[in-house]
N, C-alpha and C positions, 0 to 999 in steps of 0.2 A: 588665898593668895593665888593671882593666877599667873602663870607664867608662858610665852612662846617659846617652843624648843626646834630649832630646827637641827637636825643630826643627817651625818651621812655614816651608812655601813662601810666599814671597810673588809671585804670579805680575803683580806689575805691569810694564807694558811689552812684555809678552807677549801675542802673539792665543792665542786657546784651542786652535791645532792647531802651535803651538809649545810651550806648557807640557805638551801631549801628547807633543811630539816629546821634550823633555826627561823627562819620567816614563819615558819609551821606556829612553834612553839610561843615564836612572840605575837603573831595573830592570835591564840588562845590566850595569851596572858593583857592584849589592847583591851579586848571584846567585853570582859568583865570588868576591866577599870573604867569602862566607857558607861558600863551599866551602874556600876557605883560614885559617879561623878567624879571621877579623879583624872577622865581623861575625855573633858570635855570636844575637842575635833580632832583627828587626825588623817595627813595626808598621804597617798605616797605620791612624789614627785615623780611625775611621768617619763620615763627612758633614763633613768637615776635610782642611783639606790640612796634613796633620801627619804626621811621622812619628814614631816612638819606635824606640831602640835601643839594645844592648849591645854595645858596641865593646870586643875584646881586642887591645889596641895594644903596644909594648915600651918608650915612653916617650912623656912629654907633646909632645916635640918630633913623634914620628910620627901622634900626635893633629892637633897643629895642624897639620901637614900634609895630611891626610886631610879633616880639616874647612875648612880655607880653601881648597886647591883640586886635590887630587884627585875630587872628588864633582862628577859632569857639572850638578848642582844647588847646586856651592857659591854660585857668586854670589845665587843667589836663596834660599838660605835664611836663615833668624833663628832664631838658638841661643838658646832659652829656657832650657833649663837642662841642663848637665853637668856630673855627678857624678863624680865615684872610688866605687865600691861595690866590694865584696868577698863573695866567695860566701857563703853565710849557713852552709855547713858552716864553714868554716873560723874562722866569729865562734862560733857553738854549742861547737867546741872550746874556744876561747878560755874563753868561760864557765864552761863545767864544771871548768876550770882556773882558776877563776877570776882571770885574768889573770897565771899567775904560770908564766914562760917554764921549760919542761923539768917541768912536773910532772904 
C-alpha cells in the first residue's frame, strides 16, 4: 500500500541544537527504511521545515504505527496530508482497459 505523507515539523519547545539533534536522529532512522523499501522517496521542502514522502507500508495499521511513533520525529510532526496513491502504471493499465477486469 502506498501512501503520500506530506508533514510539517513543528519545532516548539525545542532549542535549535535539539531539533538539530532530532533531524540527526530521523535522518538515521529515513536512510534504512529507504534501504528496506518502506520508504520509497523523500523530500525536504526547501526553506521549510517540511518534508514529503512515499511510504510502502502492508497495511493502515503499520502506517499508523510508523507515523505516530516509530519516527524519532513523531511527536513533533503535523500530518497535513496522507494519501493512498497507486503507481500511475498500474491506473494507465486500467485505462486502456477501460476499467473492465481481465480484458
Amino acid at each position: 500500500m502506498l501512501f503520500f505523507v506530506n508533514s510539517r515539523v513543528d519545532p516548539k519547545g525545542m532549542s535549535p541544537e535539539e531539533l538539530w539533534d532530532l533531524w540527526d536522529r530521523e535522518a538515521d532512522a529515513a536512510l534504512p527504511a529507504k534501504a528496506a523499501g518502506k520508504l520509497l522517496a523523500a523530500y525536504k521542502v526547501s526553506g521549510q521545515r517540511r518534508v514529503i514522502a512515499i511510504l510502502n507500508v502492508d497495511s493502515h495499521d503499520e502506517l499508523d504505527q510508523i507515523l505516530m511513533s516509530a519516527l524519532p520525529m513523531a511527536h513533533h510532526l503535523e500530518f497535513e496530508e496522507v494519501l493512498p496513491v497507486r503507481e500511475y502504471e498500474k491506473f494507465a493499465a486500467d485505462v486502456k482497459r477501460r476499467w473492465k477486469p481481465g480484458a
